[in-house]
C-alpha positions as CSV (number, residue, x, y, z in Angstrom):
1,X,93.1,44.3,155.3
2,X,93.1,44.1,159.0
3,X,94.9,45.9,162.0
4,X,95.8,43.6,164.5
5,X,96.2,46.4,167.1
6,X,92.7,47.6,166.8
7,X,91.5,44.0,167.7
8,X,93.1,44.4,171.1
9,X,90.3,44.4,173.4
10,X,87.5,42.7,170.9
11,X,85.2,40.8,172.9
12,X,85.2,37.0,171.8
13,X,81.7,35.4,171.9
14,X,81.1,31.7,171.5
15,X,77.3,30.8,171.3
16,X,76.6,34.3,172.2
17,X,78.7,34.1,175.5
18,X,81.2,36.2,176.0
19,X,84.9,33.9,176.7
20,X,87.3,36.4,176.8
21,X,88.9,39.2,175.3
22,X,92.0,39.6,172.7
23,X,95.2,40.5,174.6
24,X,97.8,39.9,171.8
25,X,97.9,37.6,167.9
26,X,101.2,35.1,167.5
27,X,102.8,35.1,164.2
28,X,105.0,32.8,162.4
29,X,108.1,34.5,162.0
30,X,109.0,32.4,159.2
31,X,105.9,33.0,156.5
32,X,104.7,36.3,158.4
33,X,101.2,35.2,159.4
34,X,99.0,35.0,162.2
35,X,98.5,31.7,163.6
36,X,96.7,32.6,166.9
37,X,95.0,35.2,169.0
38,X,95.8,35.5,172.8
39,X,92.5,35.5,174.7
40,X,91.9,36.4,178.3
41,X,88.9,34.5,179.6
42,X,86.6,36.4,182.1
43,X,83.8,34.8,184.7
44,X,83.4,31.1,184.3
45,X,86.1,30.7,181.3
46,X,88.7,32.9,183.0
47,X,91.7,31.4,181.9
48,X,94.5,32.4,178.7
49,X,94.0,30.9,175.7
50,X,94.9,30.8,171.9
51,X,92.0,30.7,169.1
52,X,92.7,30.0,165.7
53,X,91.4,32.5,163.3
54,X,89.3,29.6,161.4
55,X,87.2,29.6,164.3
56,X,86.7,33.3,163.4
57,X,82.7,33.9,161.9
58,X,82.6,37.2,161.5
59,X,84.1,40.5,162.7
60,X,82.1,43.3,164.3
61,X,84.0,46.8,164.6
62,X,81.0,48.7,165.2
63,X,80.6,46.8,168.4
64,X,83.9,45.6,169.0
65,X,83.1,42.0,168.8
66,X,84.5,38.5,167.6
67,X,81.9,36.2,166.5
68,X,83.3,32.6,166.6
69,X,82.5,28.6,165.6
70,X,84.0,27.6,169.1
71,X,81.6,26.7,171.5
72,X,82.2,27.8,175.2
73,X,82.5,23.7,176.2
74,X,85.2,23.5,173.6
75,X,87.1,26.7,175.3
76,X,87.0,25.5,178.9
77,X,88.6,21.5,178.0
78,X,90.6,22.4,175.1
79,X,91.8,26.0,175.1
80,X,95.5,25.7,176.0
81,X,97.4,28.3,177.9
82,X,99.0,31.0,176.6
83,X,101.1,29.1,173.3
84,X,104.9,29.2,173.8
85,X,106.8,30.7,171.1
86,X,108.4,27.1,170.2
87,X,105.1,25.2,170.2
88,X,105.6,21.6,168.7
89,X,103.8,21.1,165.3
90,X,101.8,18.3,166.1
91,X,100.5,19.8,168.8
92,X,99.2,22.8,166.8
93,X,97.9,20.7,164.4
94,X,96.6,18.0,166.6
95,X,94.5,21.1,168.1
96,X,93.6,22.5,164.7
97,X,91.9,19.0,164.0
98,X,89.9,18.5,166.9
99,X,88.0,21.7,166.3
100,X,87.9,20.9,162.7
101,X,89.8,23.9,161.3
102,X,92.5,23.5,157.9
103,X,95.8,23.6,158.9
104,X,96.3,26.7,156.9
105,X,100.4,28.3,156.4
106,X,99.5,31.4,154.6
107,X,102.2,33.8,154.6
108,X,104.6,35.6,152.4
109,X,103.9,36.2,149.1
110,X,100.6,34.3,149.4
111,X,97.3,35.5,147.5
112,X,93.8,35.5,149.6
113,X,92.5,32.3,149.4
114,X,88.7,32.0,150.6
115,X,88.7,29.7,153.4
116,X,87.4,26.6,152.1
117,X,90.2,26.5,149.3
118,X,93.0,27.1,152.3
119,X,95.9,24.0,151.9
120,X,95.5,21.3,154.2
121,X,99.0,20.3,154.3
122,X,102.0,22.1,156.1
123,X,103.8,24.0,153.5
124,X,106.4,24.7,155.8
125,X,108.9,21.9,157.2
126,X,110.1,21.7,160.5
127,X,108.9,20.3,164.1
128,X,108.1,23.6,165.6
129,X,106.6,26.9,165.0
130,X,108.6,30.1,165.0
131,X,105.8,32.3,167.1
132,X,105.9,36.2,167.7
133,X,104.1,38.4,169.9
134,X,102.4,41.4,168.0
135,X,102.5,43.5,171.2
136,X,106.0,43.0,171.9
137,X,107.2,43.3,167.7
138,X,104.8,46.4,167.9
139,X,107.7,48.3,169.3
140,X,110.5,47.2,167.4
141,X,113.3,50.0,165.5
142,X,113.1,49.5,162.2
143,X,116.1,50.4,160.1
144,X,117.1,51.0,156.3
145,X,119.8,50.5,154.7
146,X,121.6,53.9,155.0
147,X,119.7,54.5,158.6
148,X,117.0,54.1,161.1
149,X,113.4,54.5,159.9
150,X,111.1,54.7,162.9
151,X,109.4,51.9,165.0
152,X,106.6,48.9,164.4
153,X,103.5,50.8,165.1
154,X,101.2,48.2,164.0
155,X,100.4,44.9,161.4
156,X,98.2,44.6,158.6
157,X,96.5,41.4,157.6
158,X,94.8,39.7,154.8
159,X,90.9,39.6,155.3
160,X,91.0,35.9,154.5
161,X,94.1,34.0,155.0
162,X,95.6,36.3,157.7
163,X,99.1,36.8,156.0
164,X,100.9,39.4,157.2
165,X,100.9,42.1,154.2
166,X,102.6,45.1,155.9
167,X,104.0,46.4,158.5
168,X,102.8,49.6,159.7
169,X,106.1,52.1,160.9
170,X,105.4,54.9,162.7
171,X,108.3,57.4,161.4
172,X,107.3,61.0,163.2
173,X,110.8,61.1,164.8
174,X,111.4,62.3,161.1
175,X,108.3,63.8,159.8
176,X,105.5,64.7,161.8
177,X,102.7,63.1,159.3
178,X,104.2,60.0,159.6
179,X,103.3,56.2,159.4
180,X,104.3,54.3,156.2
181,X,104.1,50.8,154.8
182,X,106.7,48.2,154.5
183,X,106.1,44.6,153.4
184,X,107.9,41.3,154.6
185,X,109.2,40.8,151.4
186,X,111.4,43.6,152.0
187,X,112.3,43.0,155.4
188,X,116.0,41.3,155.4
189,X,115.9,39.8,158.9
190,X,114.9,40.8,162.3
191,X,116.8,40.9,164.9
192,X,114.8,39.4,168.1
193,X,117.0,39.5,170.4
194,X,118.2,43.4,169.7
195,X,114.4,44.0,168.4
196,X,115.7,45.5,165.3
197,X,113.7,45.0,161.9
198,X,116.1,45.7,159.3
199,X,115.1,46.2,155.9
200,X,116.4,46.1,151.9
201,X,114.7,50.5,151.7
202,X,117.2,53.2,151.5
203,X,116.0,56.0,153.9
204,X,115.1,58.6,151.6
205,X,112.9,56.2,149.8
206,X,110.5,55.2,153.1
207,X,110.7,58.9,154.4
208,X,109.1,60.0,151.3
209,X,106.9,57.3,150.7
210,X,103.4,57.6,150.3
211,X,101.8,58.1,154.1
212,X,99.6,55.8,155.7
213,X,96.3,56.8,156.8
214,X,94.9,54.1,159.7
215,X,91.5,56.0,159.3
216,X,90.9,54.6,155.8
217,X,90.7,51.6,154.1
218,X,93.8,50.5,151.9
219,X,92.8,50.0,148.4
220,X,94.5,49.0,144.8
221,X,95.1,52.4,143.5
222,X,97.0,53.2,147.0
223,X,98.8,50.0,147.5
224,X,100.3,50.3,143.6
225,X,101.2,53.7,144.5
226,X,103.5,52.6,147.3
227,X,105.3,49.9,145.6
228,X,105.7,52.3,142.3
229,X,107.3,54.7,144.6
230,X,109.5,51.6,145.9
231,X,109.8,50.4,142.5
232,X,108.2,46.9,143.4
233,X,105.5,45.0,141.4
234,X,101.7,44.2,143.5
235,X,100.5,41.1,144.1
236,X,98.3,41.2,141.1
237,X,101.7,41.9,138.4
238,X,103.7,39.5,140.0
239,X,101.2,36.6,139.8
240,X,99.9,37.5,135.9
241,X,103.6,37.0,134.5
């Protein structure tokens, strides 16, 4: 899994020239995955524009780079401004097609798919997409069901597909070791205008999760921990029965 906040600031190459850097990721609200990252051009491409994570090669953390299929033509005549959070459909997925990328709808609930074996038709009805700022839902209160919880300190990702596969609460308000896990699954709704994330967790229950270190990687053996303490199956259970 991925942070999205520690690719704020990731230099995006194309061709091995530099056309921006990340400023923010959009998320569909409604299957809790990414769909785009914000890019703010620099020099000759200075402009703000979306690029799909298929265009993504590799990730270098080491040198805080973003390695991607798109070539620096392609960015100056097709990048669009910053997306708006009601983009039409077809227009999303008229753009996925010109560069050649699957119009992927990963979200909830969704296993890693490699990217080649990624659907290529919209699982998800409706003319428009339902998009979120990271930045701004980085700084939502999150609440349980018997009280509040902390706020959205961060969002993990799937390597692959780019689901959403928890959200990252900072809770030191309450315990000064503090970030936890929640996943969308237990989210009940959020409240966007009152930026309020409330969830289907008792208090006592996140409070004494299992804490969540940023500094290393998330593996099996952790991630069955936290939804034994929750008393929820993994990925892996719910998918063998």
């Amino acid at each position: 899994m991925k942070t999205l906040r520690r690719l704020e600031g990731f230099r995006v190459l194309g061709e091995s020239e530099t056309l921006g850097r990340v400023m923010d990721a959009y998320f569909d609200d409604h299957v809790w995955a990414v769909r785009d990252l914000v890019v703010a051009g620099s020099g000759r491409h200075s402009r703000i524009g979306w690029l799909s994570p298929h265009s993504i090669l590799r990730i270098d953390q080491r040198r805080r780079t973003i390695v991607t299929n798109v070539t620096p033509a392609q960015w100056l005549t097709t990048a669009p401004d910053e997306p708006d959070t009601t983009m039409p459909r077809a227009t999303w997925t008229g753009l996925l097609k010109y560069y050649g990328f699957p119009y992927s709808w990963e979200g909830l609930d969704r296993d890693a798919l490699p990217r080649d074996a990624l659907p290529r038709v919209p699982a998800v009805p409706g003319p428009e997409l339902h998009l979120r700022s990271e930045r701004e839902f980085r700084h939502y209160l999150v609440h349980a069901l018997d009280g509040e919880l902390g706020h959205v300190d961060d969002l993990l990702v799937d390597e692959h597909s780019w689901a959403v596969r928890y959200l990252v609460v900072d809770t030191r308000r309450w315990r000064p070791w503090g970030r936890v896990l929640v996943a969308p699954e237990w989210v009940i709704y959020v409240s966007w205008l009152e930026q309020n994330v409330h969830t289907s967790l008792e208090q006592k229950a996140v409070l004494t999760a299992p804490p969540y270190d940023r500094r290393r990687r998330i593996d099996r053996a952790y991630e069955a921990r936290l939804r034994q303490h929750y008393g929820r199956p993994t990925s892996w259970e719910r998918h063998a029965a």
